[in-house]
C-alpha angles and dihedrals in degrees: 000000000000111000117264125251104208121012108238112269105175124039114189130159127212122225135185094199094221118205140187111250094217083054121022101164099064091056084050091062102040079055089056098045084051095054082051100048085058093051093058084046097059101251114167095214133005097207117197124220100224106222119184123197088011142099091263138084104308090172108041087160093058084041092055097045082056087064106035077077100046087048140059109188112005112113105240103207129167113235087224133337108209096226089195077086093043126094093203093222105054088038090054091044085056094049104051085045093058092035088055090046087046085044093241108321099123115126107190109207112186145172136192137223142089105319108264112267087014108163085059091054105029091092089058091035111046100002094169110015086043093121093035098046112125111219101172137118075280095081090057089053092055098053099043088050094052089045084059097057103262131152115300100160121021080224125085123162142072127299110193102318095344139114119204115190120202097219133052123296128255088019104205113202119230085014089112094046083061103063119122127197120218104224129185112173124039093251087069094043092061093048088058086050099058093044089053095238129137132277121232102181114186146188088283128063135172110246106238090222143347092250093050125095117284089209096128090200096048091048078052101052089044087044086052100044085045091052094048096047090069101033112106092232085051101191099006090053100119110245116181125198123215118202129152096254112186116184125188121184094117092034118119118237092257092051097054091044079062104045085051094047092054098042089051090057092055099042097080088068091059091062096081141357102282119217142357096308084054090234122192118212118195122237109256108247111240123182157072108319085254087058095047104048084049088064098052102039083070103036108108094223097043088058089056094061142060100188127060134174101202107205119233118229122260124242098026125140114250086248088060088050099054091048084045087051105034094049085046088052109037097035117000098052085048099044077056091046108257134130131206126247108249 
């Protein structure tokens, strides 16, 4: 096994919190029994895909409110928040409420950009600002800033027996220094850079051109290196990877018949950039923990980063979930080097 560089410092997982239409409430609260089992664990943080119009988690932040009050110490973070659907005052009003009620473990993770399938939702969405809507790096700036106690009203005093406030209410300290940007080319991730937010870098990424390598591991380490070399915290600046990571050393054999299966169904699409936007999507990483770890101690992006929040697979059974948490925990995270809060 190569050395490694850094030993692991944050260990997070990513879930989708998938549900049954004919019955939502049951998937909910396998979610929230997952983001408890991690607790116990010893995750440092359980992080939420935000998924509108489909069968997955559409309010991460209400999610997350649920378990800031089934948990005591696990960062709840959203992987990302797509913030074309956001107005950046009421999210950032949401979020300060359920950072204040987890008593400041909220780790906002956000992107930019149209919201996906938008010409189908645009008349429900934006019914009337659809061709005005701004969906830039812009949108990020508003809510950060709002998140920082800036001004949201030019008017601040009392009316009759009522107090107005001119900045976002709760305001939760330190809330705004814990944003994180989704990039997913290494243009955004400059920009995150220069704002001196943090960096989620994930399983997809965008090619930076159809004559560069197609090596997904070798576009994330220079993603990474290019979003460092602005950030104000230059080296130190956190940067956390995102890969499906499936280990099976306590898996049954059935189980491991299943994990193969899916991850040879996926593989095809990491062979070269897929669609118009060229995008790379990194092989899933299938194995004992040894093997694993392996893997990642050689994979370019892996050695630039000291936090990861490995995704869990879609579609899996909640049994499938605990033996795919509890290996990550208890020997995959200490063959990288990590150790779990207590």
């Amino acid at each position: 096994m190569p050395p490694p560089s850094v030993p692991l410092r944050t260990l997070g997982f990513l879930t989708i919190g998938s549900f049954d239409e004919a019955d939502p409430r049951a998937g909910h609260e396998t979610t929230l029994r997952v983001i408890e089992l991690g607790e116990r664990l010893g995750f440092d943080g359980a992080w939420l895909r935000h998924r509108h119009l489909q069968h997955g988690i559409s309010s991460p932040v209400a999610v997350m409110a649920a378990a800031s009050q089934r948990t005591t110490r696990i960062e709840l973070g959203t992987a990302v928040t797509p913030l074309g659907w956001e107005n950046p005052l009421r999210l950032a009003e949401d979020l300060a409420t359920v950072d204040v009620l987890s008593g400041g473990r909220v780790n906002p993770g956000v992107s930019v950009g149209p919201p996906m399938r938008f010409d189908e939702v645009r008349a429900s969405l934006y019914p009337d600002t659809a061709d005005v809507e701004d969906f830039t790096y812009a949108r990020v700036q508003r809510l950060v800033a709002l998140l920082r106690g800036e001004p949201a009203s030019t008017f601040r005093g009392t009316v009759g027996i009522e107090e107005f406030s001119d900045r976002v209410q709760p305001h939760s300290p330190g809330l705004a220094d814990r944003v994180w940007y989704g990039a997913a080319s290494a243009g955004s991730a400059r920009w995150a850079g220069e704002q001196g937010l943090s960096l989620l870098t994930s399983s997809v990424l965008k090619a930076a051109g159809p004559d560069d390598t197609t090596d997904f591991a070798t576009q994330q380490q220079a993603q990474i290196r290019a979003f460092r070399e602005v950030h104000p915290a230059g080296a130190d600046a956190r940067v956390s990877q995102g890969l499906v990571v499936i280990p099976t050393d306590t898996a049954t054999p059935e189980q491991r018949a299943r994990y193969a299966a899916y991850v040879d169904a996926r593989t095809p699409r990491t062979a070269r950039p897929q669609g118009p936007a060229h995008l790379l999507f990194a092989p899933d990483v299938l194995g004992t923990s040894e093997q694993i770890a392996e893997a990642l101690w050689s994979h370019a992006g892996f050695r630039e980063v000291s936090e990861v929040v490995f995704a869990l697979p879609f579609g899996f059974e909640h049994a499938d979930y605990v033996q795919i948490l509890t290996d990550t925990a208890t020997r995959l995270g200490p063959a990288l080097g990590w150790s779990p809060r207590g």
